[in-house]
SEMAR-500974 format. One line per 4 residues: their letters; for each residue x, y, z of C-alpha. Coordinates in nm, 2 decimals. Layout:
BEGIN
a	X,Y,Z  ...
***
This chain:
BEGIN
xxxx	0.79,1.07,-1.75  0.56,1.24,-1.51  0.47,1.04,-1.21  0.31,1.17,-0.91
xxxx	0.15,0.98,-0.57  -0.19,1.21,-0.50  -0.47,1.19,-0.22  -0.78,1.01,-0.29
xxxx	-1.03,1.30,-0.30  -1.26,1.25,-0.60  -1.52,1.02,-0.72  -1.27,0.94,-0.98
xxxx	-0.99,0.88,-0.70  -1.24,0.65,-0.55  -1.36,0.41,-0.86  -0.94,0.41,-0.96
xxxx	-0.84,0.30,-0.61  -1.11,0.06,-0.54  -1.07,-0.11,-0.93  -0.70,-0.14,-0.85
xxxx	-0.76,-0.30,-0.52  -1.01,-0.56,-0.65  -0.84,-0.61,-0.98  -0.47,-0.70,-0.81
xxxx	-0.52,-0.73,-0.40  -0.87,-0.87,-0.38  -0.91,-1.18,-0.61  -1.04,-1.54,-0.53
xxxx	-0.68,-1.68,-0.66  -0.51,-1.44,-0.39  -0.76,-1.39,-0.14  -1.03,-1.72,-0.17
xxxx	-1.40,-1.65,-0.05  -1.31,-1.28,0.08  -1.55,-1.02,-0.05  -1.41,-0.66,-0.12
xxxx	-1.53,-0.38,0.09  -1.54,-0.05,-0.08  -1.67,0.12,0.19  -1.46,-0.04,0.48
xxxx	-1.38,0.18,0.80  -1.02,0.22,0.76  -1.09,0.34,0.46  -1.29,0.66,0.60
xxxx	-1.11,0.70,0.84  -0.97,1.05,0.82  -0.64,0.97,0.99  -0.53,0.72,0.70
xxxx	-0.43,0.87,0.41  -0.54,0.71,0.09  -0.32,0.75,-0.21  -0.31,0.69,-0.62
xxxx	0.01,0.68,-0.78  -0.06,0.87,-1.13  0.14,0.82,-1.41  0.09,1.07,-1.74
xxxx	-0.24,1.14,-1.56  -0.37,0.79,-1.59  -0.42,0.58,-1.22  -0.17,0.30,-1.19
xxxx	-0.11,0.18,-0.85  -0.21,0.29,-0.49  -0.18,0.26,-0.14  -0.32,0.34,0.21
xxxx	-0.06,0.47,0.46  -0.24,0.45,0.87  0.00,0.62,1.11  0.00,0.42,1.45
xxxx	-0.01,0.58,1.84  0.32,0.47,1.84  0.45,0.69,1.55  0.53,0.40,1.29
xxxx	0.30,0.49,0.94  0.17,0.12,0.83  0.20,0.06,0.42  -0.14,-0.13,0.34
xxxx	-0.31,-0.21,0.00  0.01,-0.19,-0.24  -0.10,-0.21,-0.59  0.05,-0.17,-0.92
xxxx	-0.21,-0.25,-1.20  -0.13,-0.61,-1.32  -0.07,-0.53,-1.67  0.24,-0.24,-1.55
xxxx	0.37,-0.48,-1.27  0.77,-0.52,-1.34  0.84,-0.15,-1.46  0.98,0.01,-1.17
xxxx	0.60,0.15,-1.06  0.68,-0.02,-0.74  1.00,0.14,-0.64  0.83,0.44,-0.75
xxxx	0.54,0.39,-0.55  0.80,0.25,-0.26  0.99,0.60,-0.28  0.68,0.83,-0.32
xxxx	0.54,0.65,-0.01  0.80,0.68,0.17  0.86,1.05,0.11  0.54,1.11,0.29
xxxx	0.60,0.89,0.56  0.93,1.10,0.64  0.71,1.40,0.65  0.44,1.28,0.89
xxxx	0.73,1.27,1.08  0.75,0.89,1.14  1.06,0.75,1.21  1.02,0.41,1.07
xxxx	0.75,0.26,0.80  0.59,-0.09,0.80  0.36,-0.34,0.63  0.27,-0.68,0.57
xxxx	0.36,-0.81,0.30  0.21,-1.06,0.11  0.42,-1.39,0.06  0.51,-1.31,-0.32
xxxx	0.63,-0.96,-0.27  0.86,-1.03,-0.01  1.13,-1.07,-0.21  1.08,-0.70,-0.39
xxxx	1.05,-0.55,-0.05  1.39,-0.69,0.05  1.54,-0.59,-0.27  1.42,-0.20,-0.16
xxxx	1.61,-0.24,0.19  1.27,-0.35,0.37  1.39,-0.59,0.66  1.17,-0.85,0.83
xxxx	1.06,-0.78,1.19  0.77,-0.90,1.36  0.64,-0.51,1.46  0.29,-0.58,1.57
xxxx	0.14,-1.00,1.58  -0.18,-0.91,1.66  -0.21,-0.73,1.30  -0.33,-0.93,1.11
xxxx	-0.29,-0.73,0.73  -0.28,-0.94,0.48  -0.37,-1.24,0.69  -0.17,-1.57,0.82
xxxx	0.05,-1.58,0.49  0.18,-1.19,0.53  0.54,-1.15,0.62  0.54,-0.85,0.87
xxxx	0.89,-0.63,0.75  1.03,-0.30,0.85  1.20,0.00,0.70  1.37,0.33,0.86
x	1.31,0.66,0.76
***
């Protein structure tokens, strides 16, 4: 199985990564009355690295990794296309993500998770630590949790 994490750097990229994000992250079930933004700042901004996990050449997760002044890389936007979820994509995505993170030279990642996936990210040896209360993330329902790397 060939399974790869790549920079978003096409159109392509692009339409894959914002279809993931609206199709899992962005719904009215999970997110009620919030509007996507496709062209959001964070998201062009050069620092934070956007990323597609690629399975047998086809887009099937992806996530934005935003290193911090303070040398922790924040996880944001994890998504593993609903119909793939409970496969292992996750871990892969997890382990890729991490791998980068550990070469940016950071010596701890972090996130905030959304109530629901809290219990994966403990299951992958994420802790919970409040590293940051005034990020919001994923809003007033997002555990904030830690991992070293």
């Amino acid at each position: 199985m060939s399974i790869e994490l790549k920079e978003v750097t096409t159109e392509v990229d692009w339409e894959a990564l914002h279809t993931l994000r609206e199709t899992v992250l962005f719904t009215e079930a999970r997110h009620p009355g919030v509007v996507y933004d496709p062209a959001h700042p964070h998201d062009t901004n050069p620092a934070h690295t956007k990323l597609l996990l690629i399975k047998e050449g086809e887009p099937v997760g992806c996530t934005r990794l935003d290193p911090r002044p303070d040398g922790l890389v924040v996880v944001r936007l994890v998504a593993i296309a609903n119909h793939l979820q409970r496969q292992g994509l996750g871990r892969d995505l997890e382990r890729l993500a991490l791998d980068r993170i550990r070469a940016m030279g950071s010596p701890k990642a972090v996130l905030n998770a959304a109530a629901d996936a809290v219990g994966f990210y403990e299951k992958c040896g994420w802790t919970r630590e409040d590293w940051d209360l005034t990020d919001g993330g994923a809003g007033a329902t997002s555990v904030q949790m830690s991992k070293a790397v």
